[in-house]
N, C-alpha and C positions, 0 to 999 in steps of 0.2 A: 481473511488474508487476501482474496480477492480483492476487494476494496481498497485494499493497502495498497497491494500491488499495483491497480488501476489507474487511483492517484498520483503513485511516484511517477507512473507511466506518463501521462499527460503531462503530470509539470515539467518532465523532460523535453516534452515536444513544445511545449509552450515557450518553453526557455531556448530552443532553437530557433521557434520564429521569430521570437522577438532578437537574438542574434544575427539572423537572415535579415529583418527587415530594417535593420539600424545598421548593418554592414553595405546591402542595395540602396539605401537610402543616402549614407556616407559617398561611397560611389558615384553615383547620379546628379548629385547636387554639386561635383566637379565641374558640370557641364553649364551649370548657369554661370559660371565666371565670363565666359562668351556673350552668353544672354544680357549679361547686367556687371559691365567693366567698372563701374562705378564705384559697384558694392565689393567689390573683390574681397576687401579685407575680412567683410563681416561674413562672408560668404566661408570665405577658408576656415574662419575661426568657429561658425557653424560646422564644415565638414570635418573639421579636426578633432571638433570635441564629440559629433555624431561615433566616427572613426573610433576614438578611442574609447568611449564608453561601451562601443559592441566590443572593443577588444579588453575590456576589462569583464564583463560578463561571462566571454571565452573563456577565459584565464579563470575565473571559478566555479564554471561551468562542473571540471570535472568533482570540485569540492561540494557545492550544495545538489546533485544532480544525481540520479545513481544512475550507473553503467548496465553495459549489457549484462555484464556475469555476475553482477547482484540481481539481475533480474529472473536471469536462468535461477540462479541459487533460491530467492523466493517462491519461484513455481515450483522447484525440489520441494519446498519445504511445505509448504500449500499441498501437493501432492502424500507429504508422510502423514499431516493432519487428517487428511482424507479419509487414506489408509487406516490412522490409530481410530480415529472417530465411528467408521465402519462396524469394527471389529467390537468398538466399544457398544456401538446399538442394537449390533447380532448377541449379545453376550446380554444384553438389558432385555431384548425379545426372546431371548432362551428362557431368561428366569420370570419375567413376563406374563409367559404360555407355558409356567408350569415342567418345562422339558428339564429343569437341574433346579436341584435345591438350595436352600443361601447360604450353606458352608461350601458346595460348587461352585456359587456361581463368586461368592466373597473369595474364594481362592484363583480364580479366575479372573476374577479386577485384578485383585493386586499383581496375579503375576503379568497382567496388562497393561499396567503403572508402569512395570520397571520397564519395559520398551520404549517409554517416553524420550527419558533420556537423552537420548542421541537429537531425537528431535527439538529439546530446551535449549540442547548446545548450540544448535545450528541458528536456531533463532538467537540467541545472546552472541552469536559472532557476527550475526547481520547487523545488530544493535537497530530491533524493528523498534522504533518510536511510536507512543500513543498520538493517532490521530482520532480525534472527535469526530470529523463525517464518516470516515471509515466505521468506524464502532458502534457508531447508531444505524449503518444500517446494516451492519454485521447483523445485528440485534434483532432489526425488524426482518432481517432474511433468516434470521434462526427462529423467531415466535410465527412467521408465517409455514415457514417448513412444520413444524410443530402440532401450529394448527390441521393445517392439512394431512399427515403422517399418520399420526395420533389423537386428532380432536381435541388437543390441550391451547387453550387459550392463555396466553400470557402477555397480551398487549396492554389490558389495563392496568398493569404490574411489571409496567416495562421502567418506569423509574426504578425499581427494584432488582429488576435485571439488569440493569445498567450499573446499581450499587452493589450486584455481587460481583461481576465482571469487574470490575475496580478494586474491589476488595480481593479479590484472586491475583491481581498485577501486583499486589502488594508485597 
């Protein structure tokens, strides 16, 4: 979710520079009409279309782009995963170490299943999109956590990891 988030982050900013620097740009090349009386025409017709293609960017800026309070709402949501994930690992190392048995501990998933819930909806209101850098290195940030945690290796089986995760978005 991090990664996800990261990304929409940047392209945001990335998508302002390039608005900033095609609007300063637009701007500026005003001033060679002075410079080069000559060219005026080609000059205008330069700053006209510079102009307007930063003001076309603008203008869908806020459609391809996400805003601040889909951004807050993703770290909400980032944060419930945290949360359910937690809860979910403390309940695997209870039955783990022996401390509950597998009718406890299977009663205990499931009633920690249905908390999800709330958290499915929130992500299918966001309508989070599969992105492929995001998700590969979701992967290789979970089979490293993994390794280190627990001493479970799952890198040479990470095309596998990759094909249940896909198969779960299904």
């Amino acid at each position: 979710m991090s990664q996800y988030t990261g990304i929409k982050i940047d392209f945001r900013k990335w998508i302002s520079i390039v608005i900033l620097a095609f609007s300063v740009f637009g701007s500026v090349s005003w001033a060679f009409w002075k410079l080069f009386p000559e060219k005026a025409a080609v000059i205008s017709s330069v700053c006209f279309f510079i102009i307007a293609v930063s003001q076309v960017i603008a203008a869908v800026k806020d459609t391809i782009v996400i805003d601040n309070e889909i951004v807050r709402k993703l770290c909400e949501l980032r944060s419930q995963y945290i949360a359910y994930f937690n809860k979910l690992e403390s309940l695997w190392l209870k039955y783990n170490m022996n401390m509950i048995d597998t009718e406890t501990a299977m009663k205990e998933y499931y009633q920690l299943r249905e908390t999800v819930y709330p958290i499915e909806t929130a992500k299918d209101e966001l309508n989070i999109n599969k992105l492929k850098k995001a998700d590969k290195k979701g992967i290789e940030q979970t089979n490293e956590y993994l390794k280190t945690r627990y001493n479970v290796n799952l890198s040479s089986s990470s095309s596998k990891t990759v094909e249940a995760v896909e198969d779960c978005d299904k």
